[in-house]
C-alpha positions in Angstrom: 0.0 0.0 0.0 3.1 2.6 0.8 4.4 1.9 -2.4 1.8 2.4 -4.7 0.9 5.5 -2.6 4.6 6.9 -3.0 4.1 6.1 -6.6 0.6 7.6 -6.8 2.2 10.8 -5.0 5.2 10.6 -7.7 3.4 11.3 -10.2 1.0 14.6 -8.8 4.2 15.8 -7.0 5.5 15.8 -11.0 2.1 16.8 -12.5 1.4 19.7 -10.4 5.3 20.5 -10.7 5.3 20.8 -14.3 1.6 22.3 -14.4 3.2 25.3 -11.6 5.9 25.9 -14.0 4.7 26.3 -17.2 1.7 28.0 -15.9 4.2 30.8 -13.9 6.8 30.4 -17.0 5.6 32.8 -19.7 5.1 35.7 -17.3 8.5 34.9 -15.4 10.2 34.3 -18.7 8.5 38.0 -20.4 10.1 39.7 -17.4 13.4 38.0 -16.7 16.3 39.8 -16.9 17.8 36.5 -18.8 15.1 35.2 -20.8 17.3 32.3 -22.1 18.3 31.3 -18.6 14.7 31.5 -17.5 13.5 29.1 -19.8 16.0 26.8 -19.5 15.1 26.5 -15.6 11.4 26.1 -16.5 12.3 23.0 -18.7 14.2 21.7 -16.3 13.2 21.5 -13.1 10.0 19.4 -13.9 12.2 16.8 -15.7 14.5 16.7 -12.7 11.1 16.4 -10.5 9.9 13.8 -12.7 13.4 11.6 -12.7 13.1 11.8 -9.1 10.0 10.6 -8.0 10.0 8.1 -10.6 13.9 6.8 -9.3 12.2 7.1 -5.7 9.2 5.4 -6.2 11.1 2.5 -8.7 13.5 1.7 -5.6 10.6 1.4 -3.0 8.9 -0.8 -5.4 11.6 -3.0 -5.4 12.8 -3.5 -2.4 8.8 -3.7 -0.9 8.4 -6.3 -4.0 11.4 -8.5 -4.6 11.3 -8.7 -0.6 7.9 -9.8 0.0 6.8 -13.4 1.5 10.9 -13.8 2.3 12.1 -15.2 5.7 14.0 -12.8 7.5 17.0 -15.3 8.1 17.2 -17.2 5.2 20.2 -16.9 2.9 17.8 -16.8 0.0 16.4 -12.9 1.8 20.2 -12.3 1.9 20.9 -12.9 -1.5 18.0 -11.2 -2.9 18.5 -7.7 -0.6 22.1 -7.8 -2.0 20.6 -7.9 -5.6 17.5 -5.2 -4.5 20.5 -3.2 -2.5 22.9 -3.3 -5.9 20.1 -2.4 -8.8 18.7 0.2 -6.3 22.5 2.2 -5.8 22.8 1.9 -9.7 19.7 3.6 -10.1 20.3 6.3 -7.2 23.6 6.6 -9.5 22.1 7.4 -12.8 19.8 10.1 -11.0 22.4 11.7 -9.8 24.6 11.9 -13.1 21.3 12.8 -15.5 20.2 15.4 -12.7 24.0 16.4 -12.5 25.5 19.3 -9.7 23.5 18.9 -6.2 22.9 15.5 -7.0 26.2 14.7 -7.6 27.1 16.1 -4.3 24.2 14.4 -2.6 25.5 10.9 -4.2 28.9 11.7 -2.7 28.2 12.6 0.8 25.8 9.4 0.6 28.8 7.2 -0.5 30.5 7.6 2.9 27.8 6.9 4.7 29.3 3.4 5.6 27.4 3.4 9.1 24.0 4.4 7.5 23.4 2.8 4.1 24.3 -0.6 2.9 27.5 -1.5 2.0 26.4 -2.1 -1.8 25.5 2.1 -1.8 28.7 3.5 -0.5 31.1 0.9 -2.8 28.6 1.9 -5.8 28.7 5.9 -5.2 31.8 5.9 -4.2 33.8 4.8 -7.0 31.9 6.7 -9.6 30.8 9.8 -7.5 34.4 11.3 -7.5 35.7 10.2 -11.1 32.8 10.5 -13.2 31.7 13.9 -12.8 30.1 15.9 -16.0 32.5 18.2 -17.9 31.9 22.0 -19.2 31.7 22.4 -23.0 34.8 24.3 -24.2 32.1 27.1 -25.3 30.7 27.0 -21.6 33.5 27.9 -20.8 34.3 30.5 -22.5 31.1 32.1 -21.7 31.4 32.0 -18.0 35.1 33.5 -18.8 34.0 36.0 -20.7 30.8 37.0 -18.4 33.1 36.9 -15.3 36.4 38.6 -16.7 34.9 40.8 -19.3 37.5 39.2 -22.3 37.7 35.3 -23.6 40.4 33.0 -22.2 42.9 33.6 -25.3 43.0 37.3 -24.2 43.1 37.0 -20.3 46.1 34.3 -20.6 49.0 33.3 -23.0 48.1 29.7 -22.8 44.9 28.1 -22.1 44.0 24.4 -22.4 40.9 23.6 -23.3 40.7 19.9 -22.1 40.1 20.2 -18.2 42.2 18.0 -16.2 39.9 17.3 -13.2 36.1 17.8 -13.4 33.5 17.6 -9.9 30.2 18.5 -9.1 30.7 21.9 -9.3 33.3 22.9 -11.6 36.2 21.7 -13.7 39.9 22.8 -13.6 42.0 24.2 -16.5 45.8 24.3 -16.8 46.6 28.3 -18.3 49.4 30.2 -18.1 48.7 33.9 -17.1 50.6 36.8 -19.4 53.4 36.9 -17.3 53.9 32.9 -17.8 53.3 31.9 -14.4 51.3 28.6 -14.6 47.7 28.3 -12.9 44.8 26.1 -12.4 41.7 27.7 -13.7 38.4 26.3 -11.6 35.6 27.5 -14.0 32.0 27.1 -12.4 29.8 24.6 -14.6 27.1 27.1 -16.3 24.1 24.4 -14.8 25.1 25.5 -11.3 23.7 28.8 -11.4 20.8 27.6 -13.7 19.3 24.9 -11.6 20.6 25.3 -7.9 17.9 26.9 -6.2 15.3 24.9 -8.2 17.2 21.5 -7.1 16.9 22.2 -3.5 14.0 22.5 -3.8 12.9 19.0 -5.7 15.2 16.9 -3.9 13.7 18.6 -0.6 10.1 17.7 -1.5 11.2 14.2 -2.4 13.0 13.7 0.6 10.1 15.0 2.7 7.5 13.0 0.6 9.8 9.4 1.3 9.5 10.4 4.9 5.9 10.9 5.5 5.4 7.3 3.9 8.3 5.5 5.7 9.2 7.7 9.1 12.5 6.0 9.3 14.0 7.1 6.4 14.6 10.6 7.4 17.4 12.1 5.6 16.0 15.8 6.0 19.1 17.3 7.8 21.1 16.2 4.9 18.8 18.6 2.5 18.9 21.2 5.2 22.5 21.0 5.4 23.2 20.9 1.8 20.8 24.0 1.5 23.3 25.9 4.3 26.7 24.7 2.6 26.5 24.4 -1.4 25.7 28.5 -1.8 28.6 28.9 0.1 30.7 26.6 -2.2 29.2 28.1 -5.2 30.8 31.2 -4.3 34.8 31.1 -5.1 35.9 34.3 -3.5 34.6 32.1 -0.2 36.6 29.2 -1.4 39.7 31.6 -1.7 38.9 33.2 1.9 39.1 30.0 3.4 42.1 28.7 2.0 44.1 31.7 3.0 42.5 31.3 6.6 43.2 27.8 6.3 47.4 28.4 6.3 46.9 31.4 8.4 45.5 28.9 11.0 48.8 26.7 10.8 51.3 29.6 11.2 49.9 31.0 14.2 48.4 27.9 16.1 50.5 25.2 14.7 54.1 26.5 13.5 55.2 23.1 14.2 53.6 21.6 11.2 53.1 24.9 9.4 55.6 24.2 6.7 54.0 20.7 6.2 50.8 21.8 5.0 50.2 24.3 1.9 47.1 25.4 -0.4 47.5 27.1 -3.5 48.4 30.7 -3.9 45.3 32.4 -5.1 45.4 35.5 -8.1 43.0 37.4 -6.9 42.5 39.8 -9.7 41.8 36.4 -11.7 38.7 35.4 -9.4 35.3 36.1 -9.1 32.7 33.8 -7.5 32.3 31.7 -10.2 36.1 31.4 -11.5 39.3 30.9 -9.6 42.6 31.4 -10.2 45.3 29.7 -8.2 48.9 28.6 -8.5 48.9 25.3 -10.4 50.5 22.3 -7.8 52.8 19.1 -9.1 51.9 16.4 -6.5 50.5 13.1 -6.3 47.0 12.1 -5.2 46.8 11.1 -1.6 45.5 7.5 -2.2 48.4 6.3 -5.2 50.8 5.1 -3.2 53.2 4.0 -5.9 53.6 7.5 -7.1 54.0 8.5 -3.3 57.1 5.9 -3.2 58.9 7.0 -6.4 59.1 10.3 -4.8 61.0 8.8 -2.0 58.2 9.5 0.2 57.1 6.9 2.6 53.3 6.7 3.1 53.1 5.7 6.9 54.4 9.4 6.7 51.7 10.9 4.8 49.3 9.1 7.1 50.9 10.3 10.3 50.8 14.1 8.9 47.0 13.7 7.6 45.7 12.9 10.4 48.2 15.7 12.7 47.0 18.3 10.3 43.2 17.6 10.4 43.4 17.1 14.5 44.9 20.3 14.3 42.0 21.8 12.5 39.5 20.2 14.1 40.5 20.2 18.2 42.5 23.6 18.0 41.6 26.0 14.9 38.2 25.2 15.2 38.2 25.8 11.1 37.5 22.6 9.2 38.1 21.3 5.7 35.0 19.3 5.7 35.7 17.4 2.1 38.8 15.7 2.2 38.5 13.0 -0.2 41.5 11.8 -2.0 40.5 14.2 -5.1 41.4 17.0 -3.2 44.6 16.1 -0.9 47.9 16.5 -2.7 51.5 15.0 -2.1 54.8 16.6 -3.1 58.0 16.8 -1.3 58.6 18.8 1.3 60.5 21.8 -1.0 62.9 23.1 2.0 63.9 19.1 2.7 67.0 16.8 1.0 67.0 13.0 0.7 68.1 11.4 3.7 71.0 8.8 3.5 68.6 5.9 2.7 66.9 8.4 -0.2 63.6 9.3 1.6 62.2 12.6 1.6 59.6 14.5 3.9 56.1 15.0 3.0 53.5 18.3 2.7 50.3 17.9 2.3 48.4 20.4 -0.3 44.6 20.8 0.1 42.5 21.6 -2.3 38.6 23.0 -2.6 38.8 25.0 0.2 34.6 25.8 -0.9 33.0 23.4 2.2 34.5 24.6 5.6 32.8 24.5 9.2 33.4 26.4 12.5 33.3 24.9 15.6 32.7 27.2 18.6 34.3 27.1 21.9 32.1 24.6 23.9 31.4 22.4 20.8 35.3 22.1 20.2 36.2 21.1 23.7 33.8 18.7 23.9 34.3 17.1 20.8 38.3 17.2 21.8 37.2 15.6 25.0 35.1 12.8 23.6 38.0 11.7 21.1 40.5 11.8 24.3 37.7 9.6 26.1 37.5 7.0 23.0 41.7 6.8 22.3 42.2 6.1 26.0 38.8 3.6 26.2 37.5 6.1 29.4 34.0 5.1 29.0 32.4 7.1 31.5 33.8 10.6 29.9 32.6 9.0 26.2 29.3 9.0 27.5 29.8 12.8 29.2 30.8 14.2 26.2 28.4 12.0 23.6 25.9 13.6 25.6 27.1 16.9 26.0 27.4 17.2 21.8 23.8 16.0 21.4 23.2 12.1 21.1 21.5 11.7 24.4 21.6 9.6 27.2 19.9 6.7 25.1 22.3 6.7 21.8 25.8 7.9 23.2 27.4 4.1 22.6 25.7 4.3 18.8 27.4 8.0 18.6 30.5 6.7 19.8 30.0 3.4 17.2 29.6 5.8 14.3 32.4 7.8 15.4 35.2 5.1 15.4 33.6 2.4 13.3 33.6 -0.1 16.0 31.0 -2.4 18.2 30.9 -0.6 21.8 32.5 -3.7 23.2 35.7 -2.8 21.1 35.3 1.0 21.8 35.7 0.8 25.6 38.1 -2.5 25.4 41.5 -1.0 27.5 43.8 -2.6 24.8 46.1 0.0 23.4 45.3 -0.9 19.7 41.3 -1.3 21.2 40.2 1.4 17.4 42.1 -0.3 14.8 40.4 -1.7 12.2 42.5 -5.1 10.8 42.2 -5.8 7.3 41.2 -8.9 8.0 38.8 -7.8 10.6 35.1 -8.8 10.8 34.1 -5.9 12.6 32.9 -3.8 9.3 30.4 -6.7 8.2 29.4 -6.4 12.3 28.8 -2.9 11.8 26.7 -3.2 8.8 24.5 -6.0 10.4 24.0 -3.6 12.8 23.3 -0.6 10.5 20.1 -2.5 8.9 19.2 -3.8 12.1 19.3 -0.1 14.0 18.3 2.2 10.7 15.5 4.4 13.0 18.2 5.2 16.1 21.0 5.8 13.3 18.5 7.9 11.8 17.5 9.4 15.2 20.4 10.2 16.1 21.6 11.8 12.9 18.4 14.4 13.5 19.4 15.0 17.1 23.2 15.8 16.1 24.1 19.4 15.6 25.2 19.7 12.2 28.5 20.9 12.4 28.9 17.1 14.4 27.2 15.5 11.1 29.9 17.4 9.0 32.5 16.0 11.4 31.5 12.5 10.6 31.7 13.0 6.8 35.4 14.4 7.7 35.9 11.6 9.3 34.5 9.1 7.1 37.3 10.4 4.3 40.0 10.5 6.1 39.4 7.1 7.4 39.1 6.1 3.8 42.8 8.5 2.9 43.7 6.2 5.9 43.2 2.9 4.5 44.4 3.5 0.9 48.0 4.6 2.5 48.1 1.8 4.8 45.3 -0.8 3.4 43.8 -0.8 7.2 43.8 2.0 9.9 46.8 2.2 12.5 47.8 2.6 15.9 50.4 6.0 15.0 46.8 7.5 13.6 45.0 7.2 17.1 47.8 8.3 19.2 48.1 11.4 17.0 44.6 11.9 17.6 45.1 11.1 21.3 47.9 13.7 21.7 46.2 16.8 19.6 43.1 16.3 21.2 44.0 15.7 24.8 46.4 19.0 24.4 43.2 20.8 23.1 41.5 19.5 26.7 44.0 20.9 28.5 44.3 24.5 26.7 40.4 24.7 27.3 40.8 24.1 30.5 43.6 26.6 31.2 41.5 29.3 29.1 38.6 29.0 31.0 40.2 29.0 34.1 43.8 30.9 34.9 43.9 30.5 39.2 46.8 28.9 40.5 45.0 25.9 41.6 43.8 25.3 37.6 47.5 25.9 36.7 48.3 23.2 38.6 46.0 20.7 37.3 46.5 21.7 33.9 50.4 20.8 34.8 49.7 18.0 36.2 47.2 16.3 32.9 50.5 17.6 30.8 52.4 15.5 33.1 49.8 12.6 32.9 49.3 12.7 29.2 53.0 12.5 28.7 53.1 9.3 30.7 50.0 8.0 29.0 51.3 8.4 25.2 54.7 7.2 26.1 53.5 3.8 27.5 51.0 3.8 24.5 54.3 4.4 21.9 55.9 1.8 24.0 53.2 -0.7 23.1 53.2 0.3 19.9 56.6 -0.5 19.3 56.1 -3.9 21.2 53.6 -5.0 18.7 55.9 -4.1 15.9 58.3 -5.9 17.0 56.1 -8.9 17.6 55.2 -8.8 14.3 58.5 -8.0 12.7 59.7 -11.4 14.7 56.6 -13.4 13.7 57.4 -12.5 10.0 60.9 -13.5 10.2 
């Protein structure tokens, strides 16, 4: 009965879509300022209403018929929700590549969703999500150029390429060389961004809301309301440019330890607007081809180690987060100020790229958040819950936050082994984790809606850098979590000294400097035990 109402609700949610628009369109159209614009958004958007609610209403249909009459633990329901789980990603796939721009973004957020969707979904969206993104005509892009810089691209530079090198939801990249031959990357906004933006919103939102009157589980609504807050923001490239100068400014004055380790492009500012950027053009391997890391003399346990330093960094002491750090937009190169050492390695830096998605944390939601990740590297399951509670989760889903956070079964979280968060390759914890996905959908789900949404953005962060994580290393490691453990247990204890500067809190703070010390040192001590173990069981 849900389905053939979702279907019957399709179809008028399209009908009166498309009967709205073309009734509105000829007045709108007469009076737009860009007729031709105009009338491309009226032919649109119903389409895009009608894919939708058709995709929706195809993958409901499926699931609620290829399902039906099935035992619940029978290997033949297994078999047949792997099929209905594979057909149904390859269709929420196609959507998003006809539909194009939001979607695509939707599709990608949605493929690191490892602790929410099935398993089929995120290998599906993510290997396509980040590689197959539409590409610009040539022409398009000598329009926006034009529009943006007043003069096409053979008379702004003395080189232009026309083939883009890297294409993603939102824009493509061209290789150009500016009059006075300096080369750049040119990020040229796809023309269907400003077309269709506003107008997407607002389709996926009423499909979103429609799936969740049927089936209140599936409530993905702060996903639309977060993409609603953040993509404008990204759409605007003068923002991007802001925050990647802030970004560095960050590392020199509250991490000059690693400040010459991390780098973003220089931005030409008198090259920008908000739909086309100009930056330095960067030589460096992608974070996740580890081959190409190695012929650079550049060891990847290296890379790992400084990825996850820089992003603690951000998050537990700037407070200012790159929130999209997939593999597309992290970079590799020797460090330039650095010489081989004797047995021909070199020292990384990390360039980051798209600096369009970034979230603030404030004071209170920064501690805690420090204070929960010290409470989960050093197993103290009486603070986890604290500070799970303290960031939202409630006193009823704090061991699901904490689950979500780390990718592993509460039993493992608050385990007092020292390697208690890494995942093994060979571990059957992930196929644990997705049993227990399906089987607790409606408290994921809760929980998601209770989270502020800075915390949801934190996840995603997390969810790619555990994924940079594992192509360096093919599982996660021990070296990540006491990084993680040291950053964030040093961001407890400025917190502490900030909000309080007696004599008495001076003390204390001296004294968790003292403990922490202690703590890391037996942790590194362990660490080098079990290598050792290893290195003796291998030989």
């Amino acid at each position: 009965m849900a389905t053939r109402a979702l279907w019957r609700t399709g179809k008028k949610l399209a009908l009166v879509s498309t009967a709205l628009c073309v009734g509105g369109a000829g007045s709108t159209i007469a009076t737009s300022d860009d007729p031709a614009t105009a009338l491309k958004l009226f032919t649109a958007v119903p389409i895009r209403l009608v894919r939708d609610a058709i995709t929706a209403a195809s993958i409901v249909f499926d699931y609620e018929y290829s399902l039906w009459g099935l035992d619940e633990e029978s290997v033949e329901k297994s078999k047949v929700k792997h099929e209905v789980h594979l057909r149904s990603a390859r269709k929420l796939e196609e959507l998003c590549f006809r539909n194009g721009g939001i979607y695509i973004k939707l599709g990608q957020h949605v493929g690191q969703m490892d602790y929410l969707v099935p398993q089929e979904y995120v290998e599906t969206l993510r290997a396509s999500m980040l590689n197959r993104c539409p590409v610009s005509s040539y022409d398009q892009v000598c329009q926006v150029i034009k529009k943006e810089l007043g003069e096409s691209p053979d008379k702004i530079f003395s080189e232009f390429d026309p083939t883009p090198i890297a294409s993603a939801s939102l824009a493509q990249v061209h290789v150009a060389r500016t009059i006075d031959g300096q080369k750049v990357a040119v990020k040229v906004q796809h023309t269907h961004m400003t077309d269709t933006a506003a107008a997407d919103h607002a389709t996926v939102d009423m499909i979103v809301n429609t799936i969740h009157r049927f089936f209140p589980s599936f409530d993905y609504r702060w996903l639309v309301d977060e993409m609603r807050e953040s993509v404008p923001k990204e759409l605007d490239f003068l923002v991007e440019a802001q925050n990647s100068e802030k970004c560095l400014d960050n590392f020199r004055k509250q991490s000059p330890h690693i400040a010459d380790y991390v780098y973003a492009p220089k931005v030409y500012w008198n090259l920008s607007t908000s739909k086309l950027l100009t930056m330095e053009f960067m030589d460096g391997a992608h974070v996740n081809d580890v081959k190409t890391i190695q012929r650079l003399g550049i060891q990847p346990k290296e890379v790992a180690k400084l990825v996850s330093q820089a992003f603690a960094e951000m998050m537990f002491k700037h407070g200012f987060v790159h929130c999209d750090p997939h593999a597309a937009n992290l970079l590799v190169r020797p460090l330039p100020s650095s010489k081989r050492s004797i047995l021909g390695k070199r020292k990384p830096q990390l360039i980051i790229l798209d600096h369009g998605l970034y979230k603030e944390l404030d004071f209170h939601t920064r501690a805690n958040y420090a204070a929960l990740w010290k409470a989960l590297i050093f197993a103290d399951a009486t603070a986890i819950k604290e500070n799970c509670v303290k960031l939202g989760a409630g006193e009823d889903l704090y061991a699901l936050f904490a689950g979500i956070l780390t990718m592993r079964p509460w039993n493992k979280v608050v385990d007092p082994s020292v390697d208690h968060l890494v995942i093994k390759s060979n571990d059957g914890d992930r196929s644990e984790l997705q049993m227990y996905a399906s089987q607790y959908f409606p408290q994921i789900s809760e929980l998601l809606r209770r989270l502020p949404r800075v915390i949801l953005l934190m996840l995603k962060t997390n969810d790619c850098l555990r994924a940079v994580n594992s192509s360096l290393l093919q599982a996660s490691s021990l070296q990540t979590f006491l990084i993680i453990g040291k950053v964030s247990s040093e961001a407890v204890i400025e917190a502490k000294s900030f909000q309080n500067k007696s004599l008495l809190c001076w003390l204390n703070v001296f004294l968790d400097e003292i403990l922490l010390e202690v703590r890391l040192f037996g942790m590194q001590m362990a660490l080098w035990l079990l290598q050792l173990r290893k290195s003796l069981a291998w030989r």
